[in-house]
C-alpha positions in Angstrom: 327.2 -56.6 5.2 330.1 -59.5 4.2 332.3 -57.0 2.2 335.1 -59.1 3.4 334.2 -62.1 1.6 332.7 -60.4 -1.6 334.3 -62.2 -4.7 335.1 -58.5 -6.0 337.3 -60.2 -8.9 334.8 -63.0 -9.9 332.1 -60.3 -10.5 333.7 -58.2 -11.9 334.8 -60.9 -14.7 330.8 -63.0 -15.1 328.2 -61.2 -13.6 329.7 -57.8 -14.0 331.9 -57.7 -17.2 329.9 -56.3 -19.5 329.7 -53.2 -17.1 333.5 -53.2 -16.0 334.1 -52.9 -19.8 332.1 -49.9 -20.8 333.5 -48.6 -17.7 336.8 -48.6 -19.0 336.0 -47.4 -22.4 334.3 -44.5 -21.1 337.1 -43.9 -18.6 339.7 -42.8 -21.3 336.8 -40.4 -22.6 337.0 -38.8 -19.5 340.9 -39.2 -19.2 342.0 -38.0 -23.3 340.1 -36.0 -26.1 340.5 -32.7 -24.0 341.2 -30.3 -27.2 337.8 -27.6 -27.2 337.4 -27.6 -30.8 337.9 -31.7 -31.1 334.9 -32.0 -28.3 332.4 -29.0 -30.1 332.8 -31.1 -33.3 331.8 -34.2 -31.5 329.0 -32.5 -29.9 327.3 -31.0 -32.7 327.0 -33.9 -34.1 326.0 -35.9 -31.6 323.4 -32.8 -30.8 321.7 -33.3 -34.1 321.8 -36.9 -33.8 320.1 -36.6 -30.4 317.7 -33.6 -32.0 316.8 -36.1 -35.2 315.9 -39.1 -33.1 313.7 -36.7 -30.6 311.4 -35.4 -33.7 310.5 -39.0 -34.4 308.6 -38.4 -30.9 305.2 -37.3 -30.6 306.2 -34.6 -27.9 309.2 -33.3 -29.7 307.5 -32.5 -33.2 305.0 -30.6 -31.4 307.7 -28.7 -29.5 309.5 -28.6 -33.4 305.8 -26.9 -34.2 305.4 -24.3 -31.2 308.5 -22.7 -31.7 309.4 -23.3 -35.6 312.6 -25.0 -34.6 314.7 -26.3 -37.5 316.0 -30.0 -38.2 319.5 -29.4 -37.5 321.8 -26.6 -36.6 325.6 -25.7 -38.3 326.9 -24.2 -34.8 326.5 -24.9 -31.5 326.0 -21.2 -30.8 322.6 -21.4 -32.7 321.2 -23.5 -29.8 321.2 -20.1 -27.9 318.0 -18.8 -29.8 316.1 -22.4 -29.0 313.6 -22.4 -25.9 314.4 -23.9 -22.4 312.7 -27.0 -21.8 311.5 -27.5 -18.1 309.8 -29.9 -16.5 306.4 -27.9 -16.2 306.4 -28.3 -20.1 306.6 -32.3 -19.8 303.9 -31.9 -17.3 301.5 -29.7 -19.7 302.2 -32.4 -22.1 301.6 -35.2 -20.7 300.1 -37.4 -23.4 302.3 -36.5 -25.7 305.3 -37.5 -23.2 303.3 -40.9 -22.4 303.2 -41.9 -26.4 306.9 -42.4 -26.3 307.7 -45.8 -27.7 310.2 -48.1 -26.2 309.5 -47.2 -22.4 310.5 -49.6 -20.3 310.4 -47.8 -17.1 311.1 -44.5 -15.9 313.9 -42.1 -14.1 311.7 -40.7 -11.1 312.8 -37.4 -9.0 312.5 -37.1 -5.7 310.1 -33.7 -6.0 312.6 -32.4 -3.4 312.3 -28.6 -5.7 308.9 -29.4 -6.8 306.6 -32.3 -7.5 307.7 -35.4 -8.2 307.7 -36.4 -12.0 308.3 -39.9 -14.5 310.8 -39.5 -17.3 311.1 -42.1 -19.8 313.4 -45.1 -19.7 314.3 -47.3 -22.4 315.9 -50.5 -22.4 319.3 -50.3 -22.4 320.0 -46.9 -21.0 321.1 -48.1 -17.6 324.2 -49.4 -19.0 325.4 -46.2 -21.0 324.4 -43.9 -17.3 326.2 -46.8 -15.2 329.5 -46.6 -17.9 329.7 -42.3 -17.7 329.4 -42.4 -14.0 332.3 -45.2 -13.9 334.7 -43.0 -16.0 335.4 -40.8 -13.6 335.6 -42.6 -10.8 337.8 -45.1 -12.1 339.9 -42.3 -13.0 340.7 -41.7 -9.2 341.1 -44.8 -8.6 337.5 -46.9 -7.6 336.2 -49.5 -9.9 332.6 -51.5 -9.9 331.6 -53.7 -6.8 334.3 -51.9 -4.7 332.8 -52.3 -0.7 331.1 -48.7 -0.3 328.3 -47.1 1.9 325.4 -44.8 0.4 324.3 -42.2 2.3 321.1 -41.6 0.7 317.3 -41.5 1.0 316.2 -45.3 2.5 312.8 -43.7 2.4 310.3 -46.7 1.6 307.0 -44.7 1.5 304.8 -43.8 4.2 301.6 -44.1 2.2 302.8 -47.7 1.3 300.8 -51.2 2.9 303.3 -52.6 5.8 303.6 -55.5 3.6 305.3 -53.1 0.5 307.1 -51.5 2.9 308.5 -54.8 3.7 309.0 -55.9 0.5 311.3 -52.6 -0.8 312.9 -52.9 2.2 314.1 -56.7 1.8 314.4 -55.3 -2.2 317.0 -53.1 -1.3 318.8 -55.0 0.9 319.0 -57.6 -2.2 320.9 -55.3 -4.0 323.0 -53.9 -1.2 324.2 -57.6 -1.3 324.5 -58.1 -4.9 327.0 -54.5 -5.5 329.2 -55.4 -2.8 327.4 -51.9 -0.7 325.2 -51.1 2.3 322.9 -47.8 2.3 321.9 -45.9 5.3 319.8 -42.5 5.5 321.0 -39.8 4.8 319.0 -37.3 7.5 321.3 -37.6 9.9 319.9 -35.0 12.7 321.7 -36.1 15.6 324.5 -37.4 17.5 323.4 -41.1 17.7 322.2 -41.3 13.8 325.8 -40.4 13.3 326.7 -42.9 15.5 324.5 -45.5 13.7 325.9 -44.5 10.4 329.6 -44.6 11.4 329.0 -48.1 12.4 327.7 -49.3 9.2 330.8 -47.3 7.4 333.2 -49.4 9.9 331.4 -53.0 9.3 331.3 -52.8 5.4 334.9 -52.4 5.3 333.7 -49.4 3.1 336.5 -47.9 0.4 334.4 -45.0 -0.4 330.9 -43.3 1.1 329.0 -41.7 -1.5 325.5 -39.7 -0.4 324.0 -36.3 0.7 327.2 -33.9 1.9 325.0 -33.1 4.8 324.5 -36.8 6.1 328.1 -37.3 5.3 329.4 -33.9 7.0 327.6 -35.5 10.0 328.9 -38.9 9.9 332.6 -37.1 9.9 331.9 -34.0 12.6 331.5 -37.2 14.8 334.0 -39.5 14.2 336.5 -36.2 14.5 334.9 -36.0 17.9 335.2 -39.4 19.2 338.8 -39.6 17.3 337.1 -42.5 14.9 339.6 -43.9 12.4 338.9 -46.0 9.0 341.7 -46.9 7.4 339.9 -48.8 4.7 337.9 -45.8 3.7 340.1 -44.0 0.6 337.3 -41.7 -1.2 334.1 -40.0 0.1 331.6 -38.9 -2.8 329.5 -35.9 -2.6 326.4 -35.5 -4.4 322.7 -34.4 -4.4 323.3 -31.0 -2.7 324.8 -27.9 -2.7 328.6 -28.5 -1.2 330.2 -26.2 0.4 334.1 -25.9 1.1 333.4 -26.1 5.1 332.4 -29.5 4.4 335.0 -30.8 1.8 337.4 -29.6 4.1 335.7 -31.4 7.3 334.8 -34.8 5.8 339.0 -34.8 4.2 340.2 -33.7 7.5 338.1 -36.2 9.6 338.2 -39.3 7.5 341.7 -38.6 6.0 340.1 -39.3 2.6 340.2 -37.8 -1.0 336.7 -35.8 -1.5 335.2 -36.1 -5.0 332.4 -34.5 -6.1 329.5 -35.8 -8.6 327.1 -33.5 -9.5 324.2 -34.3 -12.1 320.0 -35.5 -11.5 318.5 -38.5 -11.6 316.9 -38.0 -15.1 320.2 -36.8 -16.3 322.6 -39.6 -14.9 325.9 -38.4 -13.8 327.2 -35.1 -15.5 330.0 -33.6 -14.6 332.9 -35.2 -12.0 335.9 -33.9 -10.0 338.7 -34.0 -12.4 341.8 -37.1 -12.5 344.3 -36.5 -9.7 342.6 -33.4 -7.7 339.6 -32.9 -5.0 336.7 -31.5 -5.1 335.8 -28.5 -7.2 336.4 -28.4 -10.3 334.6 -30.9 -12.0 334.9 -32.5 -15.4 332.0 -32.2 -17.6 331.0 -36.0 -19.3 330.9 -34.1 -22.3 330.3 -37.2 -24.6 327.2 -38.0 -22.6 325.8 -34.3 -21.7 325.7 -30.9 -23.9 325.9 -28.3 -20.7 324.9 -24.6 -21.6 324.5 -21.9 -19.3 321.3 -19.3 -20.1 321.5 -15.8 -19.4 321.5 -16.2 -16.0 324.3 -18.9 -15.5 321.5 -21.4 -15.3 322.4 -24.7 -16.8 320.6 -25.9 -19.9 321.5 -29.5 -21.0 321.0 -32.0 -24.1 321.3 -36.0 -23.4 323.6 -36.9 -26.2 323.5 -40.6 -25.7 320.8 -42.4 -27.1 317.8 -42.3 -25.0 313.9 -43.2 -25.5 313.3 -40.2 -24.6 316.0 -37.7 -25.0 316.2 -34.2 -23.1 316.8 -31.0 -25.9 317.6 -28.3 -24.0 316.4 -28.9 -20.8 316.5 -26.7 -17.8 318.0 -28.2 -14.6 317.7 -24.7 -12.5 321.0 -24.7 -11.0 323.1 -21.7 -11.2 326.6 -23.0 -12.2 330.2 -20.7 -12.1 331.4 -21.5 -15.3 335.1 -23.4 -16.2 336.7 -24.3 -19.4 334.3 -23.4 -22.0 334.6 -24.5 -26.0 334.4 -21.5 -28.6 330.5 -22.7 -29.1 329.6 -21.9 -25.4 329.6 -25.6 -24.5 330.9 -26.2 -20.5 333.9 -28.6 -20.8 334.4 -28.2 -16.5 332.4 -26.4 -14.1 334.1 -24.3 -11.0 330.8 -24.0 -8.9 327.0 -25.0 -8.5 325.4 -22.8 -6.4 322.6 -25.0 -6.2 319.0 -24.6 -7.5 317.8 -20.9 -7.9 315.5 -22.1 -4.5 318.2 -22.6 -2.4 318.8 -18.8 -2.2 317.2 -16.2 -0.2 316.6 -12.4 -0.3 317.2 -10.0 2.7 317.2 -6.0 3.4 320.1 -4.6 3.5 321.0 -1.7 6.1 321.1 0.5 3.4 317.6 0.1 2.6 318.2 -2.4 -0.9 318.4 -6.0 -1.0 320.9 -8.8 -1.3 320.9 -12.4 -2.7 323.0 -14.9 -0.5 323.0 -18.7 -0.6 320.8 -20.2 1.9 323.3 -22.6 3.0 326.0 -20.6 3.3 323.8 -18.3 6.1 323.6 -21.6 7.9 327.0 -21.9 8.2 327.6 -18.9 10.0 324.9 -20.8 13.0 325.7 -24.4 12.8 328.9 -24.7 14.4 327.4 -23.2 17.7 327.5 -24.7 21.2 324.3 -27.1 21.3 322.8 -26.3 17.4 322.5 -29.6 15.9 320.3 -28.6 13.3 319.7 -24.7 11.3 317.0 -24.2 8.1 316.9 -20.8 6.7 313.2 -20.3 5.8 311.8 -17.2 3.4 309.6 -15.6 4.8 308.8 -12.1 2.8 310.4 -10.9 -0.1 313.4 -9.6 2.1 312.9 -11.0 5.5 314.2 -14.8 6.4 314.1 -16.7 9.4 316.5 -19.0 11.0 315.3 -22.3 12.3 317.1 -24.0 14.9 317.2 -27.1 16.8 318.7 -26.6 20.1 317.7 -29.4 22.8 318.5 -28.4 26.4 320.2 -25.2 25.2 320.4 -21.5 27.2 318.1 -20.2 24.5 319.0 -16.4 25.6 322.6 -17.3 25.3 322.0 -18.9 21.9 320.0 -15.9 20.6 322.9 -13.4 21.6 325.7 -15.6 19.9 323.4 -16.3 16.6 323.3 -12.3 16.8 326.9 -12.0 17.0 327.9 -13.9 14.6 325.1 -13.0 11.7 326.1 -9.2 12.2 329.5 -9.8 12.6 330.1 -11.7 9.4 327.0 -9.9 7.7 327.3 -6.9 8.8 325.5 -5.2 5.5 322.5 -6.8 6.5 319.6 -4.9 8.2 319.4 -6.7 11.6 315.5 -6.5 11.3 315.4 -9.0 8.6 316.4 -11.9 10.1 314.7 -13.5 13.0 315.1 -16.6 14.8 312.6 -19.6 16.2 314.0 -22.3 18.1 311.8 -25.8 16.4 311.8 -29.1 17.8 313.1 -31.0 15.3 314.8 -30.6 11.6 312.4 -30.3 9.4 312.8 -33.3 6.7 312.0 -32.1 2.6 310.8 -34.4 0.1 312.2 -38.3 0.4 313.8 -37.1 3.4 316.2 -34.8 2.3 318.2 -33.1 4.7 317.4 -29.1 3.2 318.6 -26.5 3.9 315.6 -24.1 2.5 312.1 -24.7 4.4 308.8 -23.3 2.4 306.9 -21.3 4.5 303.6 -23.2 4.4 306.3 -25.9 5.9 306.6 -23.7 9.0 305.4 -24.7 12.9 302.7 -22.5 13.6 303.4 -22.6 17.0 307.3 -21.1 17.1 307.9 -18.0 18.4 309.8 -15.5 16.4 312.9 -14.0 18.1 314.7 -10.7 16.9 318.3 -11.0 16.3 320.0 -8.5 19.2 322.0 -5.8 17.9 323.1 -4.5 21.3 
């Protein structure tokens, strides 16, 4: 952690120039060329491109086959008949996917919304994701090898040899070196992980955090507490989850920073970014590097454009997304909203007997803020019936229940009171890579907690 005697500028000229460069170019992408009809001419073409190079592909002719898909298309409205692609397709296909040619490596999730899965990398595609991601935020202001802190997964595999967990550790720390940057985890559950965390933000001289909104959300309820200032810190970068205004307006107010928001996947790159000059939501769509469709649902559907080993046609990324700026084909050119993946919401009974979809994080919000909660899941338990998990160490659990009560009926009050219980659990319960979620399966569940009634009296 020497950000103070990183040689930002000789990097950025050697090692570093070639990605400082496409940085820039793809920079006044994001910056000019915002006329609708100027981009959905671009895009077809660079759709059928994309669409040409996939049917030289062993999965993609088969997938040409199956559903008598045609070489090109005239409109971008014609991409509405063409199937979804999701991942459970890939995985069904599996040989076909492996005979790719030109792998190199592979973009591997997390499994954090289902199992973990290998897309195919070619050679020079970390360049072209490393350039779109750049373009926006050097349009507020950030450039390559600036000092930062990740507040991410540091995860290094508890099925690993102590000896490979050694080795990725010393790995990342490597490249932590090399980009100028410092990562810590991104479960932050309590009060001294925070205070862990904070520290690492104050000795990298850090300009910007980027990470989980929870971990960060954490890092600034805390340093608001303890009256923590960081004058270096200018940006903090939100990505990975579902992010709420509550927390924009926390981590802004408690590090005095500018909040920018970065939403795409890790086999998709970086898609869409908070626009030049503003915070938060909205978000720019990279609309040179990602086609982004909605369904009939307002689930997003999205074509790699760029040139990719394996490109993705149509592909299914289950979030539901409020729709912005829109070209007269039905391409997104901004998003207002992701709600998050279709998981991330739950169903409860109403009083009136009928049911009603809310997000999952947005129930937590109306717990978390509590004397003593320092952690609340939301977990579905029947089809219109949810429990509330909460950590509460050393708390008046009867006092807790009655407040929790208060507060769900008196900002829910169209919600049957029998539908939502609550169990106080030791500890947060981590997800996948250990991601700080909101949503808990049920198999996930202690089968020791006791299930407490919210009280309506």
């Amino acid at each position: 952690m020497m950000a103070k005697f990183y040689p930002v500028r000789s990097v950025r000229r050697t090692v570093g120039r070639s990605r400082f460069q496409l940085a820039k170019q793809h920079t006044r992408e994001f910056l000019e060329n915002s006329d609708p009809e100027f981009i959905e001419s671009a895009q077809l073409r660079l759709f059928n491109q994309a669409w040409k190079e996939a049917l030289e592909l062993p999965f993609y002719q088969e997938w040409q086959r199956k559903f008598q898909l045609p070489n090109s298309v005239s409109s971008l409205e014609e991409i509405k008949a063409w199937p979804p692609l999701h991942k459970s397709d890939l995985r069904d296909n599996i040989e076909l996917v492996k005979m790719t040619p030109g792998v190199v490596g592979s973009y591997r999730t997390s499994g954090s919304t289902s199992e973990p899965f290998d897309f195919p990398r070619g050679e020079d595609e970390f360049a072209q994701g490393y350039s779109t991601m750049w373009s926006y935020r050097s349009a507020h202001g950030l450039y390559p090898f600036d000092p930062f802190l990740a507040v991410a997964n540091t995860s290094t595999g508890a099925a690993q040899s102590w000896w490979s967990q050694k080795k990725s550790r010393l790995s990342r720390i490597l490249k932590d070196l090399a980009g100028n940057s410092w990562k810590t985890d991104g479960f932050i559950p309590t009060g001294e992980s925070a205070d862990k965390a904070l520290t690492y933000l104050k000795l990298t001289r850090a300009k910007y955090v980027v990470g989980f909104p929870s971990g960060i959300a954490a890092m600034a309820r805390r340093a608001e507490e303890q009256d923590l200032k960081f004058p270096k810190l200018t940006h903090a970068i939100l990505s990975s989850e579902t992010i709420e205004d509550a927390d924009v307006e926390l981590i802004e107010r408690a590090f005095q920073v500018k909040v920018l928001i970065e939403y795409g996947a890790v086999e998709l790159g970086v898609v869409a970014g908070t626009f030049a000059e503003s915070t938060g939501w909205p978000l720019k769509v990279h609309w040179w590097s990602n086609l982004l469709r909605l369904d009939s649902e307002g689930a997003g559907l999205i074509t790699t454009l760029e040139g990719r080993a394996f490109p993705l046609i149509n592909y299914a990324i289950g979030d539901l997304i409020e729709p912005g700026e829109c070209t007269p084909g039905g391409s997104l050119l901004s998003i207002d909203f992701v709600h998050g993946r279709t998981r991330d919401v739950v169903s409860i009974e109403t009083s009136d007997g009928g049911t009603k979809t809310l997000s999952a994080r947005g129930l937590t919000y109306l717990v978390r803020d509590l004397p003593a909660v320092t952690s609340i899941q939301v977990a579905q338990l029947d089809d219109d019936k949810v429990e509330l998990l909460v950590v509460a160490t050393g708390a008046d659990k009867a006092l807790l229940i009655n407040k929790i009560s208060k507060s769900i009926l008196r900002n829910r009050r169209e919600l049957s009171p029998g539908a939502v219980t609550v169990s106080f659990i030791e500890q947060h319960i981590a997800g996948a890579r250990g991601k700080r979620g909101v949503l808990v399966s049920r198999g996930d569940l202690p089968l020791d907690r006791k299930s407490i009634p919210l009280i309506t009296k």
